[in-house]
C-alpha positions as CSV (number, residue, x, y, z in Angstrom):
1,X,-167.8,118.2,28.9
2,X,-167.8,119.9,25.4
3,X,-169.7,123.0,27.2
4,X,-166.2,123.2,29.0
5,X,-163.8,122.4,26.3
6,X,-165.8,125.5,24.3
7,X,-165.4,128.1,26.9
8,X,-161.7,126.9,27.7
9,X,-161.1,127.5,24.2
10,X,-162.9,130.9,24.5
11,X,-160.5,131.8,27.2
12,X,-157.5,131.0,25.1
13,X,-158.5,132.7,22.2
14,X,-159.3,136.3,24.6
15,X,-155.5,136.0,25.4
16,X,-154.3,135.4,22.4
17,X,-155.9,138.6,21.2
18,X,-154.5,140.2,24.5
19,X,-150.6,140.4,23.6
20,X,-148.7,143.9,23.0
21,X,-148.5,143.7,18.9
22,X,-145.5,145.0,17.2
23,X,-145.8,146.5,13.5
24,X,-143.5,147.7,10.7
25,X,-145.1,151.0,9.9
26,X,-142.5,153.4,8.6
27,X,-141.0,155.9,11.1
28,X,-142.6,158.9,11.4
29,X,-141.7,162.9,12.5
30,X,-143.5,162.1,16.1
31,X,-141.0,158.7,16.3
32,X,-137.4,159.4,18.2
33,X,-134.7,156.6,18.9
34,X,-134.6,155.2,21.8
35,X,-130.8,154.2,21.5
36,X,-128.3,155.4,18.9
37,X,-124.2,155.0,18.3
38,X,-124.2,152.9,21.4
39,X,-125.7,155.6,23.9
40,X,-129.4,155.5,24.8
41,X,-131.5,158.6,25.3
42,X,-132.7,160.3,28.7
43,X,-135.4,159.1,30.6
44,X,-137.5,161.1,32.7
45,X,-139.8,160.4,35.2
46,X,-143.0,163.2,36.5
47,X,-144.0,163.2,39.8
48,X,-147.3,162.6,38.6
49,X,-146.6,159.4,36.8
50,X,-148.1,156.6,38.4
51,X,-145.8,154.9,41.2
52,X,-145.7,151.4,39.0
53,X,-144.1,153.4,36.3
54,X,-141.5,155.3,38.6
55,X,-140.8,151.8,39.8
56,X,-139.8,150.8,36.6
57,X,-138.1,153.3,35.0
58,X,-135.5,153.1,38.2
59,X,-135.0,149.7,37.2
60,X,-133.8,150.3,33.8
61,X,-130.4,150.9,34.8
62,X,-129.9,148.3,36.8
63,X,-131.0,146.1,34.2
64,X,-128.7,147.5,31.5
65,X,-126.0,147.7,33.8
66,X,-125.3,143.8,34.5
């Protein structure tokens, strides 16, 4: 039983350390907006992206729309 308690708690730590992390580094020259005065910038999609991708960048305005 603790054998499994220990690698349960294994598991949940490996997630943990999984999630996207978001910083406060200062903006820098390579950095652009994604949205400013109330408009957001143009979005473009290759035809060699990755279908997943082109899937979701269609979505975007749908999402934005409602």
């Amino acid at each position: 039983m603790k054998k499994l308690f220990v690698v349960l708690f294994l598991l949940c730590g490996i997630s943990v350390c999984a999630q996207i992390r978001v910083n406060d580094r200062e903006q820098d020259s390579s950095d652009f907006p994604l949205c400013v005065g109330g408009k957001a910038c143009d979005i473009y999609i290759d035809s060699s992206d990755f279908e997943v991708v082109k899937k979701c960048l269609r979505s975007l305005p749908k999402m934005w729309s409602k």
